[in-house]
N, C-alpha and C positions, 0 to 999 in steps of 0.2 A: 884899503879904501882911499878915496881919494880925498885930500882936505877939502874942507869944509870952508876955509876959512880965505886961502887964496888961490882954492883949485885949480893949481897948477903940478899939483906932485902927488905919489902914491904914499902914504903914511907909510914909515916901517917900523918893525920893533927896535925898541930901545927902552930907557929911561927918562926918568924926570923927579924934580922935588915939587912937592904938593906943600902950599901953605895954607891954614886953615886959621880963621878965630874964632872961636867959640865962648860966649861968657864973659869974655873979657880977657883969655888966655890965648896965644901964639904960639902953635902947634906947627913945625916944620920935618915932612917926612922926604925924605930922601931916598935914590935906590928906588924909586917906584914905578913898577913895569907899565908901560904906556906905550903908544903908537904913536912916532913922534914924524913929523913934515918935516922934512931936508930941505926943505924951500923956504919956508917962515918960520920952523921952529915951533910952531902951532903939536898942543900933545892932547892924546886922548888915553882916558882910563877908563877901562872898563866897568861897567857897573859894579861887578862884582867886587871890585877893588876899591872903587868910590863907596861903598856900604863898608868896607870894612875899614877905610879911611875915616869916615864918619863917625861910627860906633868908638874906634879907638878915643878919636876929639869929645866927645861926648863923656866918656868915662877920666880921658886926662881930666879935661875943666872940671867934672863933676870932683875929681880928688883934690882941687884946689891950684891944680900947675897950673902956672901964668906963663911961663916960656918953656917950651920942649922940643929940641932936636933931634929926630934919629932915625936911625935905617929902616925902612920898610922888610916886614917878617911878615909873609902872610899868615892867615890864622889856619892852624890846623885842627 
């Protein structure tokens, strides 16, 4: 797809870190498969990945983490 943001280039696959707060906690996932612009750097995550990025933040802060770093596992 073509970015969005400075439509100049075709998105490819790759990575990215996603940072989230939630609650008052600071959730950092890394390792996260995304469509990333070679031109700006601009990423995109798929829905599917954004729900499961959410749900994770959701259940961290609900358990009380206030800071969490780690690799993106998708759920199976």
């Amino acid at each position: 797809m073509k970015c969005v943001i400075c439509k100049q280039a075709e998105t490819r696959a790759g990575t990215t870190t996603v940072t989230l707060e939630r609650r008052g906690a600071t959730l950092v996932f890394k390792h996260v498969p995304a469509y990333v612009c070679p031109n700006c750097g601009e990423d995109y995550v798929s829905d599917a990945v954004a729900t499961e990025l959410l749900q994770s933040a959701e259940a961290l802060a609900a358990s009380g983490t206030q800071v969490d770093i780690r690799s993106y596992a998708p759920a199976l």
